[in-house]
N, C-alpha and C positions, 0 to 999 in steps of 0.2 A: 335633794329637796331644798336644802337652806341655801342653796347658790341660785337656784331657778328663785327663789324669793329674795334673794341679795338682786339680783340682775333686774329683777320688776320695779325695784326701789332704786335702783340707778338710773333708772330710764324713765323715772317717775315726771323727770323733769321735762323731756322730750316728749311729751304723751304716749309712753308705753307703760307707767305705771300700772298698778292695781285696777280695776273694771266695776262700774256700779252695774247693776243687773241691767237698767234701759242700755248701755254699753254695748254689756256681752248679746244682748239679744240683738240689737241690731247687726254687730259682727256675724251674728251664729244666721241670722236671716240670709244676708249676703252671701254664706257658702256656697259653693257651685262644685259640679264635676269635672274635670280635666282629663285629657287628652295627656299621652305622652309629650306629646310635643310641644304640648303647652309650657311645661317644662321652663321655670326660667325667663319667661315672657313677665309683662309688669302683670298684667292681672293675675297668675301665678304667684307673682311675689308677692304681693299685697295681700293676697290670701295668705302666702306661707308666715307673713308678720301678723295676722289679726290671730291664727293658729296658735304660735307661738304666747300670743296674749292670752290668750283664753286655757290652754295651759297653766299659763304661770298661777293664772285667777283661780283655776277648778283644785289645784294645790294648795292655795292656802286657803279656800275654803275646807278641805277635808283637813289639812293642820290645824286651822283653828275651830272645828268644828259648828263651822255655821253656815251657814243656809246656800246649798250645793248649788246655787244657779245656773249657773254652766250646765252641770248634768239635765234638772230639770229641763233649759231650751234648748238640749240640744235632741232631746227627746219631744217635746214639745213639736218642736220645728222640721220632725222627722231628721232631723241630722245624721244621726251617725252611721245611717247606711253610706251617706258621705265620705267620712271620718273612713272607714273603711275601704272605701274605692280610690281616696287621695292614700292610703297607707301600699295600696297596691300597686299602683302608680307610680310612686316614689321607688319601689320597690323595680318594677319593672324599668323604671329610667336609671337605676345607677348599675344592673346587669347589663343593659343591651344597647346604652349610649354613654356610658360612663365612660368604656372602655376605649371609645372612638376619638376619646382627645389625645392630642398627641402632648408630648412635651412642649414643645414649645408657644402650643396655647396656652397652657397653663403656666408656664413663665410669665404671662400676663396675671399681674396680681389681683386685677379686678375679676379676671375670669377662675381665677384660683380660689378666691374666697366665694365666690358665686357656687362654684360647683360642689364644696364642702355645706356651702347652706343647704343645698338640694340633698346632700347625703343627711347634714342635720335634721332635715324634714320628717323624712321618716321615724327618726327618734321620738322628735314632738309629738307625735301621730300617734307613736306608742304608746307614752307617757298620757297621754289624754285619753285615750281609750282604755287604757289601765283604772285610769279612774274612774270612769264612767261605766264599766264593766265591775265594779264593785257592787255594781246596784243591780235588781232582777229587772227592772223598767227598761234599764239600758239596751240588756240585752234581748229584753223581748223586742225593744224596737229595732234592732239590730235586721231582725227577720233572718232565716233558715238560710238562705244564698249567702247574703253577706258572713254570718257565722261560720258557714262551712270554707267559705274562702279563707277564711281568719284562721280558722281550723287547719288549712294547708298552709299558710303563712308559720304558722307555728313549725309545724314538722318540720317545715325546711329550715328551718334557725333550729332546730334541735337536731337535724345528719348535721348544720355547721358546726354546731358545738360536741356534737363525738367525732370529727374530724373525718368525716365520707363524706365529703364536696368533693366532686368529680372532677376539677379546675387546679391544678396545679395549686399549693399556697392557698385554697380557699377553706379551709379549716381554720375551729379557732386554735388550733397549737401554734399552727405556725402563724398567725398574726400576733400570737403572744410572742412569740419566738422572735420575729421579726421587731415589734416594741420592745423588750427587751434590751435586744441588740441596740437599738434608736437610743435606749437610754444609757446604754455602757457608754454611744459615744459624747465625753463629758469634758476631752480638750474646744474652748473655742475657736482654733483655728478648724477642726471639724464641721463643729453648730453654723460656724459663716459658712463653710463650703459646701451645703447642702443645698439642693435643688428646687426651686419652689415645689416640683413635679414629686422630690423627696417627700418634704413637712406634708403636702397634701396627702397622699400614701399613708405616712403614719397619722393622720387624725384620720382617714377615714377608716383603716384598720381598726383603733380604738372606738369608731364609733359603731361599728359592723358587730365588734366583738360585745357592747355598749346594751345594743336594740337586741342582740340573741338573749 
């Protein structure tokens, strides 16, 4: 929580700072639903950064206890059956295209840090829906479909987390296992000799392990 609000105040200067309510609501207007494919595309990203904003926002209003706007328009603006469809989405793009990059695209560091955002999305998604799911409004706008999707979103981060992921390695022990490991190795001539294809691997382990 205090780093998502360190990162709002560093980027204050960039205009990603903190959001007055005309802000958030214009962002929260502008959501749209995507396509897998969309994936990565600018209007994709541009979304995945006003997301991230409006996060950062809807957290320090429940820390500082004041006036939750974000939740408010995102219910307002019928949002979050949105919120929900991009959380599946994210979901379905790092199962079923994740996997299709090879090493040596991802040795491309532009394409490296790109594809770690899209795994980060899904967290944000979380984290925003966590909040806005504290409230009964939220989720009644939520509606029955998207709930019950959310519903199955859940279960499957719960077999990941008692380790019956049917994928090799796709349990959380072994991505703890595997971080772990990551962390033992603590000579630098190791830390250089790792592969962009490596560090990607272990943050999005941690992030995997992060959103269960």
């Amino acid at each position: 929580m205090e780093a998502l609000l360190n990162i709002a105040g560093a980027r204050g200067g960039a205009g990603g700072g903190f959001l007055g309510a005309h802000d958030a609501e214009r962002l929260i207007e502008s959501l749209r639903d995507f396509e897998v494919d969309d994936v990565g595309s600018a209007r994709w990203t541009e979304q995945r950064e006003s997301l991230e904003r409006l996060n950062v926002q809807a957290h320090h209003n429940a820390v500082t206890h004041s006036d939750e706007f974000v939740k408010e328009l995102l219910v307002s603006h019928d949002k979050v059956k949105t919120l929900v469809r991009e959380l599946l989405v994210a979901e379905v793009w790092k199962e079923k295209v994740y996997p299709r990059f090879d090493e040596d695209a991802i040795g491309a560091g532009v394409v490296a840090t790109e594809v770690y955002l899209a795994h980060h999305h899904e967290a944000t998604l979380c984290n925003l829906l966590e909040i806005a799911f504290f409230h009964k409004d939220a989720c009644e706008a939520a509606g029955d479909d998207a709930l019950l999707e959310l519903t199955d979103y859940c279960v499957r981060k719960l077999v990941y987390l008692v380790g019956e992921g049917d994928a090799p390695g796709s349990s959380a022990a072994a991505d703890v296992a595997a971080s772990v490991a990551a962390l033992d190795e603590t000579s630098a001539a190791v830390a250089l000799s790792r592969t962009a294809w490596q560090e990607l691997e272990e943050k999005t382990r941690d992030t995997r392990f992060a959103i269960a």
